[in-house]
GULO-926550 format. One line per 10 residues: number of its first residue (from 1); their letters; for each residue y, z, x of C-alpha. Coordinates in pm, whole numbers, plus 50000, padded with zeros to 5 digits. Example, Ala and Ser with C-alpha at 12.3 -4.5 7.8 and 13.67 -1.06 7.14 Angstrom:
1> as> 49550:50780:51230 ~ 49894:50714:51367 .
***
This chain:
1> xxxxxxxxxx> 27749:72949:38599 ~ 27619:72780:38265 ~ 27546:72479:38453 ~ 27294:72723:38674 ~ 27145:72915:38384 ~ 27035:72544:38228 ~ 26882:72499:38561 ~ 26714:72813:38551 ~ 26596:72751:38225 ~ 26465:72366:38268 .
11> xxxxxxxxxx> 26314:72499:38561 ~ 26212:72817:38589 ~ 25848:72702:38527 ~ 25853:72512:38859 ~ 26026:72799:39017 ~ 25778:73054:38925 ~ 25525:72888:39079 ~ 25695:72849:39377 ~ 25785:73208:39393 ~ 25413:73276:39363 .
21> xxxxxxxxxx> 25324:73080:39632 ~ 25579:73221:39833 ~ 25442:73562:39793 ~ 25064:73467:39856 ~ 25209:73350:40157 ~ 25384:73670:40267 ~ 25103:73899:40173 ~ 24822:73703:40330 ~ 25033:73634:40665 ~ 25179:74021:40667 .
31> xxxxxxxxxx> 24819:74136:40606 ~ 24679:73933:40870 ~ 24960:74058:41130 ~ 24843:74410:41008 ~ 24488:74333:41064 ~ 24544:74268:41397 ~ 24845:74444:41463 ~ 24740:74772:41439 ~ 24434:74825:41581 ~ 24605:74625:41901 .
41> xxxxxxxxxx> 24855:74857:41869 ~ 24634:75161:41881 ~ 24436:74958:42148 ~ 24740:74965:42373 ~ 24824:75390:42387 ~ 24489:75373:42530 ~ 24463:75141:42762 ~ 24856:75083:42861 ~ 24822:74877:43130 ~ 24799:74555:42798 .
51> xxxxxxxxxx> 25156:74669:42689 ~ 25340:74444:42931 ~ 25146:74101:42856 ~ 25038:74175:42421 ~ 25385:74311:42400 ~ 25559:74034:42582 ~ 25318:73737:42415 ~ 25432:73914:42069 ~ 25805:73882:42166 ~ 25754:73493:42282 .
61> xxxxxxxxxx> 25623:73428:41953 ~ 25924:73548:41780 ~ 26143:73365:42019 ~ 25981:73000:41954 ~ 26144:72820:41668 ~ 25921:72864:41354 ~ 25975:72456:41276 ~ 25854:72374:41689 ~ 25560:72668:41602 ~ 25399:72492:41305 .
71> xxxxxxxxxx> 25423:72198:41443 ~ 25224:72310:41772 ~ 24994:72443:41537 ~ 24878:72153:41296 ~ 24631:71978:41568 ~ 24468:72301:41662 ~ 24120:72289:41539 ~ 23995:72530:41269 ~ 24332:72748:41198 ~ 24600:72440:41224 .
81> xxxxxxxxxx> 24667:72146:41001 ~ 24906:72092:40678 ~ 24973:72322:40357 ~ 24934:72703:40357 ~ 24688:72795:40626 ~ 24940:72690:40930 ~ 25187:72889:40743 ~ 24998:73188:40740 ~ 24861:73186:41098 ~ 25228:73111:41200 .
91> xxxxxxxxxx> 25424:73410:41000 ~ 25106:73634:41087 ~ 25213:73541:41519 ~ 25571:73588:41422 ~ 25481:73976:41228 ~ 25291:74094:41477 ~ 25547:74218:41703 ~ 25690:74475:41471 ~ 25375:74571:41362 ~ 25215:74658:41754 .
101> xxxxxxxxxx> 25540:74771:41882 ~ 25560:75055:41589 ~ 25250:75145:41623 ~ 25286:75236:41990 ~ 25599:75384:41966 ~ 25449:75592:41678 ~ 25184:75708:41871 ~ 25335:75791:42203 ~ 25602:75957:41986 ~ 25425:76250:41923 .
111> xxxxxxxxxx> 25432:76595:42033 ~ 25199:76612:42346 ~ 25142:76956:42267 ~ 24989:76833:41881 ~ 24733:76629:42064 ~ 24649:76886:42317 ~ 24611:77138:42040 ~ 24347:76916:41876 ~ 24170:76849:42147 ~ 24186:77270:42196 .
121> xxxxxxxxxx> 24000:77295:41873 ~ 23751:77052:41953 ~ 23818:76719:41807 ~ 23699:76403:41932 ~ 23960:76107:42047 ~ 23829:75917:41709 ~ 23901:76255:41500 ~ 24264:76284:41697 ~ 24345:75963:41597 ~ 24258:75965:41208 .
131> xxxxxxxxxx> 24283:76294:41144 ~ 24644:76361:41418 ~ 24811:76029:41556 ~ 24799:75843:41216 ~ 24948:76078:40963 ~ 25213:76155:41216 ~ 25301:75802:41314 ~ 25250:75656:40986 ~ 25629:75643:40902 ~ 25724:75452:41226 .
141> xxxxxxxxxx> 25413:75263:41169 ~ 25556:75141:40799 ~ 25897:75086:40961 ~ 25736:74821:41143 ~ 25531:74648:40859 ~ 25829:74690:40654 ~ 26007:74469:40878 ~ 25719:74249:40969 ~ 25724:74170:40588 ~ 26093:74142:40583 .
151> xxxxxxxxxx> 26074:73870:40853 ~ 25773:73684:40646 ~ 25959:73661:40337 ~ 26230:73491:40544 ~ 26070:73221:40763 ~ 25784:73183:40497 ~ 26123:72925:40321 ~ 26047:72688:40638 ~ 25693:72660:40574 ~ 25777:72421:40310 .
161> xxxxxxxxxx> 25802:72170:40562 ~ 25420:72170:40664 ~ 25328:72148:40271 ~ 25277:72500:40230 ~ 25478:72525:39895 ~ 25707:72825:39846 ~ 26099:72871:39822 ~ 26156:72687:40106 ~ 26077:72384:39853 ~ 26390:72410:39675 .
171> xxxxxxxxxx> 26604:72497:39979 ~ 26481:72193:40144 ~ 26525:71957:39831 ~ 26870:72147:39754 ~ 26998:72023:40108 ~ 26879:71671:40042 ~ 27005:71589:39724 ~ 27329:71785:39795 ~ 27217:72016:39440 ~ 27351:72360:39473 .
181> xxxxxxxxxx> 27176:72473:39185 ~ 26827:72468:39394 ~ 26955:72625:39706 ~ 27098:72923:39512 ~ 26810:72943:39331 ~ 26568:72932:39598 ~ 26769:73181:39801 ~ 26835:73395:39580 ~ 26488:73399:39482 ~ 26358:73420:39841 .
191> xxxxxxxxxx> 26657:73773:39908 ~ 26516:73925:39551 ~ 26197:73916:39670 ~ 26302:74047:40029 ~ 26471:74304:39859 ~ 26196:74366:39631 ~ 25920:74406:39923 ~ 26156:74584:40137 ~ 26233:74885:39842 ~ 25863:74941:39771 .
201> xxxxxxxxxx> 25756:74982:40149 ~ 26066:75242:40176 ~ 25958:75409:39936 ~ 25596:75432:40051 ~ 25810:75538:40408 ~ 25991:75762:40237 ~ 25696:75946:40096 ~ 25523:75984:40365 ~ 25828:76119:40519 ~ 25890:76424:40265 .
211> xxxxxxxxxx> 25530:76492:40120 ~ 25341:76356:39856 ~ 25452:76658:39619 ~ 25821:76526:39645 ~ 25702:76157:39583 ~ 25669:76097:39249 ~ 25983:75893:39112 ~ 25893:75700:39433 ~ 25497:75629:39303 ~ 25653:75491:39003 .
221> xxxxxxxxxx> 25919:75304:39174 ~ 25632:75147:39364 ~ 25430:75108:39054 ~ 25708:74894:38912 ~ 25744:74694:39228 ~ 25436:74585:39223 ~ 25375:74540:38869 ~ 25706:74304:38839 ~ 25542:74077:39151 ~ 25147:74076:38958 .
231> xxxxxxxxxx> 25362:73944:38619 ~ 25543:73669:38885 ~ 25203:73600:39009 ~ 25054:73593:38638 ~ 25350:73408:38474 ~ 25351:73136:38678 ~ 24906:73065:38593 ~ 25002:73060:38224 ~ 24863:72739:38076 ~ 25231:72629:37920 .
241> xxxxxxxxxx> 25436:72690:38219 ~ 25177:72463:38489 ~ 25176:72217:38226 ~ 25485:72181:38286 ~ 25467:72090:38691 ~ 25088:71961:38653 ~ 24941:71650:38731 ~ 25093:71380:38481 ~ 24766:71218:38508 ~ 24578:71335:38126 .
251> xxxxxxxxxx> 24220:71321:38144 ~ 24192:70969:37965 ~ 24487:70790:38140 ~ 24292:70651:38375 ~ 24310:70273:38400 ~ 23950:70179:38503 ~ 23716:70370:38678 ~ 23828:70193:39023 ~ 23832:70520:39177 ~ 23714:70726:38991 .
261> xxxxxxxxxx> 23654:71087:39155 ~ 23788:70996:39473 ~ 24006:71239:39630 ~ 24340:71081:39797 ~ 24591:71305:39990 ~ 24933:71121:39958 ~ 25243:71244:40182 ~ 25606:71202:40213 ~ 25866:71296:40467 ~ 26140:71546:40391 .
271> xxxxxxxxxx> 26363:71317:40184 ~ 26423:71198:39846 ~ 26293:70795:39897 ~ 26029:70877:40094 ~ 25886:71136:39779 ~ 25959:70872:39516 ~ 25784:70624:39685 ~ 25501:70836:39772 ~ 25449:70926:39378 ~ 25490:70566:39284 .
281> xxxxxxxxxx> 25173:70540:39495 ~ 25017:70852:39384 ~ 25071:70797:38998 ~ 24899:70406:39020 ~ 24595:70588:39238 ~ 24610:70803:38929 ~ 24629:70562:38654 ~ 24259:70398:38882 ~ 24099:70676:38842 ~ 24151:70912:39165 .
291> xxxxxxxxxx> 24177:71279:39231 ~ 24543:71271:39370 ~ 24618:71554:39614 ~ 25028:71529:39711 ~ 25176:71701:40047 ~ 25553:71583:40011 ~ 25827:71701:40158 ~ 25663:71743:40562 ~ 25976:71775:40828 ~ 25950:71583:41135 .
301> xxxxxxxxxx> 25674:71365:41223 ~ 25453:71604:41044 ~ 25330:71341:40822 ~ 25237:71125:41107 ~ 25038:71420:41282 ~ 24864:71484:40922 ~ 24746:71154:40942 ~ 24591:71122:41284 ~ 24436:71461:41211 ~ 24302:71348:40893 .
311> xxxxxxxxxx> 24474:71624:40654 ~ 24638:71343:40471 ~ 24513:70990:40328 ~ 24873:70781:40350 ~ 25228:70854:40345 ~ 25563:70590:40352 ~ 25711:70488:40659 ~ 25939:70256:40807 ~ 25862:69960:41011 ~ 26174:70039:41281 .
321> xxxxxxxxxx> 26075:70360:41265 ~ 25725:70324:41367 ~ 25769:70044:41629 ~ 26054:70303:41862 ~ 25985:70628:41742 ~ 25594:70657:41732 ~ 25528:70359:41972 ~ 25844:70438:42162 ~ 25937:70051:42176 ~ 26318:69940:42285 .
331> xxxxxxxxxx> 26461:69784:41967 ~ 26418:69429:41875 ~ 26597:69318:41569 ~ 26306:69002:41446 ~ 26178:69169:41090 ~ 25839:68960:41145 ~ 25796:69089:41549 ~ 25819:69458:41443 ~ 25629:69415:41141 ~ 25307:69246:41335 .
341> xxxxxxxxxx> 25344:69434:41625 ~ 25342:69760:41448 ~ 25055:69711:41238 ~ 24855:69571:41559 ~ 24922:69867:41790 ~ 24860:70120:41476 ~ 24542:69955:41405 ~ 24451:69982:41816 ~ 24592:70285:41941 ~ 24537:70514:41639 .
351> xxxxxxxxxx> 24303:70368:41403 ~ 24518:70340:41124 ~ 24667:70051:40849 ~ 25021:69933:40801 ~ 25008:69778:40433 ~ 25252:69521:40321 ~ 25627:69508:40314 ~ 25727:69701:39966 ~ 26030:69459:39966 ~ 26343:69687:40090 .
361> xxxxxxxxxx> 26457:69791:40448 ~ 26613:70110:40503 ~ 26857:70085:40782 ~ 27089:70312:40919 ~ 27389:70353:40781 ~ 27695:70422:40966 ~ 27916:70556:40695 ~ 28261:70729:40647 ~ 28431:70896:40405 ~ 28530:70587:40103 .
371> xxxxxxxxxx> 28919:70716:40148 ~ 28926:70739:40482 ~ 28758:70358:40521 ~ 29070:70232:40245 ~ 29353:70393:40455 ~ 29241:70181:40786 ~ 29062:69870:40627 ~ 28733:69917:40777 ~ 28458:69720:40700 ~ 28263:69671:40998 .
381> xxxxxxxxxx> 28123:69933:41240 ~ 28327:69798:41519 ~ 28671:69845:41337 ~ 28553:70202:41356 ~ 28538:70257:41725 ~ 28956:70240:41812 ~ 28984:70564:41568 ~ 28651:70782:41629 ~ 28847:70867:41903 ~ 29039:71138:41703 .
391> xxxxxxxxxx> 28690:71199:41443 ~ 28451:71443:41465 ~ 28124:71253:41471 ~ 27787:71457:41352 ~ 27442:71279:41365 ~ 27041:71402:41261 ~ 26829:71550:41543 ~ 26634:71203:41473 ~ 26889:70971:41534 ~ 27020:71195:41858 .
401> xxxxxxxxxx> 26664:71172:42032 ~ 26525:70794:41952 ~ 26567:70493:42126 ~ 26681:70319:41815 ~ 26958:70602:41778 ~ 27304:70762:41924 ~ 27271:70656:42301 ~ 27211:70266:42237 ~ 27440:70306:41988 ~ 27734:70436:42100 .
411> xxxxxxxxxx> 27684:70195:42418 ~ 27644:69903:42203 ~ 27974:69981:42014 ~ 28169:70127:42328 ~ 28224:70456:42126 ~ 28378:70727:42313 ~ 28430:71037:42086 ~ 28679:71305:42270 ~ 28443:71591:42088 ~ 28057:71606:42140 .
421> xxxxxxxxxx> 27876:71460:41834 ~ 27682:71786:41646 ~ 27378:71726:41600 ~ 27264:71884:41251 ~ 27022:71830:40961 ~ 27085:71486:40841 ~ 27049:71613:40472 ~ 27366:71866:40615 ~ 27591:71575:40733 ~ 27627:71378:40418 .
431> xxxxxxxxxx> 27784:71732:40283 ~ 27990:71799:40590 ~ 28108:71414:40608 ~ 28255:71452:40185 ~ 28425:71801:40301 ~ 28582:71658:40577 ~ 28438:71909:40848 ~ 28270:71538:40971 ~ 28385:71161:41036 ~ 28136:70988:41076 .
441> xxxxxxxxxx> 27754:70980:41037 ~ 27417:70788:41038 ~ 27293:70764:40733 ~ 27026:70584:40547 ~ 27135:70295:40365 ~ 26945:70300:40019 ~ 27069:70677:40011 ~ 27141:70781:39638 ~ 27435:71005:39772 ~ 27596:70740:39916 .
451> xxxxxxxxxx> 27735:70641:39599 ~ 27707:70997:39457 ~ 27935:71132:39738 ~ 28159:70794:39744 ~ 28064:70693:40087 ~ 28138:70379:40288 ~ 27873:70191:40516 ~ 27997:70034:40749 ~ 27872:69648:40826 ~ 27623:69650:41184 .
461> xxxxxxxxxx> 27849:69360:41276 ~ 27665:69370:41635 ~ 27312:69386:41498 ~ 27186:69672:41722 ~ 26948:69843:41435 ~ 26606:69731:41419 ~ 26486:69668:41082 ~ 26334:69955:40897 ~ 26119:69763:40664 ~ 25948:70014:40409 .
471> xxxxxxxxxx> 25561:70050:40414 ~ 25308:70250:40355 ~ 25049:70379:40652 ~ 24707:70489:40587 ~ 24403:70612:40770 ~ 24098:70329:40813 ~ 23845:70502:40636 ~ 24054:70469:40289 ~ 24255:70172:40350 ~ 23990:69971:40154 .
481> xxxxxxxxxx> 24054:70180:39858 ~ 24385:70118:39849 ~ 24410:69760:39903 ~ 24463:69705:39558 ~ 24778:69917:39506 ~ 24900:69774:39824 ~ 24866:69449:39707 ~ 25078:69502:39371 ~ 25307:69698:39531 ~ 25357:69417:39784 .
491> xxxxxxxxxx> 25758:69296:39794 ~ 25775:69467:39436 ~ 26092:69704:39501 ~ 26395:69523:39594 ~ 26684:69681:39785 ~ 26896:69780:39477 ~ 26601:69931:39297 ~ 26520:70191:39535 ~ 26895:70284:39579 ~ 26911:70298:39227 .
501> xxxxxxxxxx> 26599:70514:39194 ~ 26754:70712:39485 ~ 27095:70810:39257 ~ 26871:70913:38979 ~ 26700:71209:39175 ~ 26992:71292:39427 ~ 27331:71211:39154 ~ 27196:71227:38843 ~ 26948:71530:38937 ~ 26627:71392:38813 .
511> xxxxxxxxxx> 26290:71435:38932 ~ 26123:71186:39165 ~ 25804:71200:38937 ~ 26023:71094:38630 ~ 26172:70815:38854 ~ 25866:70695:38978 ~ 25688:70679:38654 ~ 25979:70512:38524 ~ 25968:70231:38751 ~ 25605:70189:38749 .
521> xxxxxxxxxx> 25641:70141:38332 ~ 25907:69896:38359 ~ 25697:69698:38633 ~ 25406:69703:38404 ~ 25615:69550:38125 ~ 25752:69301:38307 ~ 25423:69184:38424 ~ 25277:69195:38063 ~ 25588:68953:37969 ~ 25525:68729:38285 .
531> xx> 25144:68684:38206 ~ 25278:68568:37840 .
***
């Protein structure tokens, strides 16, 4: 518990932020699904021969995975793409059902008899409706955006994977550096707000339920609710607390004038080297002058799909990855094929610039439990194979689906596990192989919680894995800008560097920007010395 209130208080400048974009996102997505929502809904006690297909297209939306949804939606012209405004369209597709649904059944709740009787006295169908239907259905009505914000606050956590900022941040990052601290306190953060949201749009429910004269300790129950999320919202704009999270860049760091002005969108995927090496990059852009814009932490091959669409500049990838993932290539295992056959099909099919080696490769790791690879003397992934018999094996949705992954694999080695492999969040297995509820698992082998977790990697004594030489990727139209940081960053981390800089963010809990600024200082003083 002390070791969570220091969190809270070396952090809570960070997590006020992300609270506050969490609720911009909420708001603007459960305002847009009311938008829409409700005059559909009103559309549809009209004319009710659109229930059956706007009903049934609102359930579909809530049935499709919210991860698979923004992902459909970043190439879609106009409302798509990375950060906040795919979030919003998405959660504002995923509220509506609540929303429409209440609204009908609000409406077609109601006496017959009340609308016939205001029709008797002469009212129009527009009069009916405001002055009838409305107040009447208005508490089934909030029912519905009650729970269409309910549902927002909730899936709004995996819009951290498109770049959209919020909760979801910390969850994310919690899972991948195996920190408890951030996923308790971005879920409880995320359920306080629920909770939060859910009281003051009961109590709105409520009043309308029993009569404004019987609503006043619920007006100023309201009037707190809302006040406590403005001073969220306000707290986290005050000058002390963004310095904190800002740019590390100060106005007269700049190296140069190189770049000056230019703005650079940098990326990362979902997991702690590919971050550190993305603000290694962004932090030298920096120090020449450019207007760095980061979008780290994208799931999937959201990165890749930011770049074709042009939302970001450059991101860090892997050379194995690109060559049977992207190009969907069998594996080879020559370093220098991959490498040049990579950066000739990027160039060709999509336009796009494979910089140099950084000097480390990333394989997959194969790794087991450090006591359990003791007890039976294993060293090599096939002295594995006569006892994963008897193990429970568990592998990332990545390494299940490529060609590079768990069918080649298991061929290669003869494996034949008596219980299906689970397929899980690879930031989940590394916690699931140390508590024993898994055997085996792929890793990544410059992992900090490798060590951290005291983890064994097995040797590829078979050579299966293509190499997963570390680059960086960018778009054509900025690759000239960038040639220079390329160029020094060129072979510059080695193998144990990057798994060193990996245990400092995911065992020693410290932040990739620290890490990454770190490195770059102790680079530029051990150039200084070599030029002397």
């Amino acid at each position: 518990m002390n070791d969570f209130a220091q969190f809270l208080r070396s952090n809570s400048p960070e997590l006020l932020v992300l609270t506050r974009e969490h609720i911009f996102i909420v708001f603007l997505s459960a305002g847009l699904a009311i938008l829409i929502g409700l005059p559909l809904g009103i559309l549809l006690t009209r004319v009710k021969g659109l229930q059956t297909p706007v009903l049934g297209f609102a359930n579909v939306m809530q049935t499709v995975p919210s991860l698979a949804l923004f992902g459909l939606l970043i190439p879609v012209p106009f409302i798509g793409g990375i950060g906040a405004r795919t979030a919003v369209i998405a959660l504002a597709l995923y509220a509506l059902l609540p929303v429409i649904r209440n609204t009908v059944t609000g409406i077609l709740g109601i006496d017959p008899k009340v609308r016939e009787a205001a029709v008797a006295m002469g009212m129009t169908d527009g009069q009916v409706l405001r002055m009838v239907e409305l107040p009447l259905a208005a508490p089934v009505i909030l029912t519905g955006i009650r729970v269409a914000v309910v549902i927002a606050v909730g899936v709004a956590t995996v819009a951290a994977a498109v770049g959209a900022g919020g909760l979801g941040t910390y969850i994310f990052r919690g899972l991948r550096q195996n920190d408890n601290n951030l996923l308790i306190a971005g879920a409880l953060a995320s359920a306080l707000l629920a909770l939060l949201c859910d009281f003051a749009l009961g109590q709105i429910e409520q009043a309308y339920k029993i009569g404004e004269r019987a609503s006043t300790w619920r007006k100023a129950a309201i009037a707190c609710t809302a006040f406590s999320l403005a001073a969220i919202v306000g707290a986290s704009y005050l000058p002390n607390l963004r310095s904190e999270i800002s740019d590390p860049r100060s106005p007269d760091s700049a190296i140069g004038t190189k770049l000056e002005g230019q703005r650079i969108v940098v990326g990362s995927k979902d997991f702690t080297e590919s971050v550190i090496l993305a603000e290694i990059l962004a932090q030298m852009l920096e120090k020449q002058g450019a207007d760095v814009v980061r979008q780290f932490e994208l799931g999937g091959d959201i990165a890749h799909k930011g770049l074709l669409s042009g939302e970001i500049d450059v991101y860090p990838e892997y050379t194995g990855t690109a060559y049977t993932a992207i190009l969907k290539h069998p594996p080879i295992t020559d370093p220098r094929e991959v490498y040049d056959r990579t950066k000739a099909e990027y160039a060709e099919k999509f336009g796009l610039t494979v910089s140099p080696p950084l000097g480390f490769a990333n394989d997959f790791a194969i790794l087991v439990r450090g006591e359990v690879a003791k007890k039976h003397n294993l060293k090599t992934i096939s002295d594995a194979v006569p006892f994963a018999r008897d193990w429970q094996a568990g592998f990332g949705q990545d390494f299940m689906s490529r060609a590079d992954g768990y069918p080649g694999f298991s061929k290669a080695y003869g494996f034949n596990f008596a219980k299906q492999p689970r397929e899980m969040d690879l930031s989940l297995t590394y916690r699931a192989l140390q508590s024993g509820e898994l055997d085996i698992i792929a890793g990544n082998s410059t992992d900090g919680l490798i060590s951290a977790l005291d983890l064994f990697q097995l040797e590829d004594d078979r050579h299966y894995f293509p190499p997963y030489q570390a680059v960086f990727i960018a778009r054509s139209q900025v690759s000239s800008t960038l040639t220079d940081a390329f160029a020094k960053l060129s072979n510059a981390i080695s193998t144990e560097e990057m798994r060193r800089m990996n245990y400092e963010v995911d065992g020693n809990k410290r932040a990739a920007r620290e890490v990454a600024e770190n490195w770059l200082n102790r680079k530029t003083i051990q150039t200084d010395a070599l030029r002397h």
